[in-house]
C-alpha positions as CSV (number, residue, x, y, z in Angstrom):
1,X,6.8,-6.6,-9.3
2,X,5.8,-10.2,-9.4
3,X,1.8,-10.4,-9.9
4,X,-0.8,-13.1,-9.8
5,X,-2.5,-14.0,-13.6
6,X,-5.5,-12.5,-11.7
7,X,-4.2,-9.5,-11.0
8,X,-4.6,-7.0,-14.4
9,X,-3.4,-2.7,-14.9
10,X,-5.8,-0.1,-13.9
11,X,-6.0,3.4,-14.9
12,X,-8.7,4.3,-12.1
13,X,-7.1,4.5,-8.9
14,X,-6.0,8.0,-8.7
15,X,-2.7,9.7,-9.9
16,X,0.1,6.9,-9.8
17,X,1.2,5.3,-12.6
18,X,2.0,2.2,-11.5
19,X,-1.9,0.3,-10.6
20,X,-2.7,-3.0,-11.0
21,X,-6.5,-5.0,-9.3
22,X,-9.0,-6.9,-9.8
23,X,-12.4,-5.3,-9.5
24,X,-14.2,-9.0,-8.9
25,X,-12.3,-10.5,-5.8
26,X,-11.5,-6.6,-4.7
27,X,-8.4,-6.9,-4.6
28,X,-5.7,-3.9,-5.5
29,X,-2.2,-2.3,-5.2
30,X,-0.6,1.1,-6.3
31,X,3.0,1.9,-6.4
32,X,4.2,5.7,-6.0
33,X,7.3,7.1,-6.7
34,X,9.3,10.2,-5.9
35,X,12.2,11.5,-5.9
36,X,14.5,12.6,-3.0
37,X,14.3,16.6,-2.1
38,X,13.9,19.1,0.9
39,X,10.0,18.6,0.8
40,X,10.5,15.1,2.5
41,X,13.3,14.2,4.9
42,X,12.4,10.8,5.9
43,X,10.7,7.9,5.3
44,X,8.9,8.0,8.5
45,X,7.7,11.5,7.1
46,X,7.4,10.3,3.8
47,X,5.1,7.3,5.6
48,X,3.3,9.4,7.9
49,X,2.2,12.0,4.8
50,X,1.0,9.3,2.8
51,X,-1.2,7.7,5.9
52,X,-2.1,11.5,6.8
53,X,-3.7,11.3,2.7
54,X,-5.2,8.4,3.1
55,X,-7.2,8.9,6.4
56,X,-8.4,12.6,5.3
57,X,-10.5,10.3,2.1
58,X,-14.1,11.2,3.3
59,X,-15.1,7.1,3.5
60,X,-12.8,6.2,5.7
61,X,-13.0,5.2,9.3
62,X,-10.2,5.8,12.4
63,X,-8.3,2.4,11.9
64,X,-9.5,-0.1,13.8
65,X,-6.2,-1.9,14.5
66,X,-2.6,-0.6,13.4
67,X,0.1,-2.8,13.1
68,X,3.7,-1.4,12.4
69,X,6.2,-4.0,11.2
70,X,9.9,-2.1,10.5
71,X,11.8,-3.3,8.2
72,X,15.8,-3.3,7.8
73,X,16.1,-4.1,4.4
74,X,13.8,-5.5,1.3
75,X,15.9,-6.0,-1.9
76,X,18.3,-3.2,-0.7
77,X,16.0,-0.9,0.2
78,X,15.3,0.1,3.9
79,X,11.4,1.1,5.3
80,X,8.6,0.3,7.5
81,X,5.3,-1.7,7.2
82,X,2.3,-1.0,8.4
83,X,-0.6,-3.1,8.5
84,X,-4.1,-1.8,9.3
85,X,-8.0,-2.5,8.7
86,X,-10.7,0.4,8.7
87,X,-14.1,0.3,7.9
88,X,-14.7,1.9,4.5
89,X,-17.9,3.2,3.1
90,X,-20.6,5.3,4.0
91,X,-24.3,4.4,5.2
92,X,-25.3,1.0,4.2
93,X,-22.1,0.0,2.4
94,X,-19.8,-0.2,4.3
95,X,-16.8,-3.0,4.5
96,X,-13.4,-3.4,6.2
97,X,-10.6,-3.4,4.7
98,X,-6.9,-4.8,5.2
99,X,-4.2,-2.4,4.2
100,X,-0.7,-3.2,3.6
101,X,1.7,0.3,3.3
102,X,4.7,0.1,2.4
103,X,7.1,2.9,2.1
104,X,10.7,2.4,0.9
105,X,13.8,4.3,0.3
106,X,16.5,4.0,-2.5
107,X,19.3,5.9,-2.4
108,X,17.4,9.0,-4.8
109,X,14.0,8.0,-4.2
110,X,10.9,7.4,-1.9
111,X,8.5,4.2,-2.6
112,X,5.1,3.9,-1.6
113,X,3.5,0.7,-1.9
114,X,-0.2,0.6,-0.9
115,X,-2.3,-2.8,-1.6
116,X,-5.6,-3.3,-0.2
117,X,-8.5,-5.8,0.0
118,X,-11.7,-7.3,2.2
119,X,-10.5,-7.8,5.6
120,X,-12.6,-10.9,5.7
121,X,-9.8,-12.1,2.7
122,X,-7.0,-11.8,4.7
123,X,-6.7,-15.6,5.0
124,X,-7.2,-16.2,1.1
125,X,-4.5,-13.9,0.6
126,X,-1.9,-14.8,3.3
127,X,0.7,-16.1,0.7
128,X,-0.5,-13.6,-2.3
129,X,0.5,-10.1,-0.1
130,X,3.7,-11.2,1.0
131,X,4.8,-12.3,-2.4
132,X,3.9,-9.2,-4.4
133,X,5.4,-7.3,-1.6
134,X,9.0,-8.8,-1.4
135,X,9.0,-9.2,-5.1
136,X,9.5,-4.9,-5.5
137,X,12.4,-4.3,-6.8
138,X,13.9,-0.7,-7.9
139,X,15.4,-0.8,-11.6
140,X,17.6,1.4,-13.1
């Protein structure tokens, strides 16, 4: 994946071992991998476990909007998009935040893509998501 100078590895952001961010302007993504098997037929079911995980984190709100963008083919690889903010936080910190998921398959694999930041950033970012997302690319 294509990423800004801005945009450095993390080690901090749970299990995956593809994370990259930047603490200062909040700004992060995550890329999971797994392979094909019986556990997960689908990408819609591969999509809607990875939401289901996501949701379940004790911070998080009900999304506030959802937006579902399917997608026929990104650098070979068919999926969907979904775009959603949801308030974040618990007490007096609380923020919302604009999620882009992105859940692709390859012909042996399942990809998740998740990058997040401020909602109130959405503009800043408007030509920085899309190019980090269309610049995944499966290798090997």
């Amino acid at each position: 994946m294509e990423v800004p100078e801005y945009i450095k590895k993390l080690d901090h952001l749970g299990d995956s071992d593809f994370q990259y961010g930047n603490k200062f302007r909040n700004f992060y993504f995550i890329v999971e991998e797994k392979p094909k098997n019986a556990e997960i037929a689908s990408t819609e079911e591969y999509a809607n476990q990875s939401l289901q995980k996501l949701m379940a984190a004790s911070t998080f709100s009900e999304p506030d909007t959802i937006d579902l963008k399917q997608i026929t083919d990104l650098n070979g690889l068919k999926g969907r998009h979904l775009i959603m903010t949801a308030t974040i936080g618990k007490k007096s910190i609380k923020q919302e935040i604009l999620y882009h998921l992105l859940h692709l398959e390859s012909e042996d694999k399942y990809y998740h893509i998740a990058l997040w930041t401020w909602n109130k950033w959405e503009e800043k970012y408007k030509d920085v998501i899309p190019q980090i997302l269309k610049s995944f690319r499966e290798i090997g």
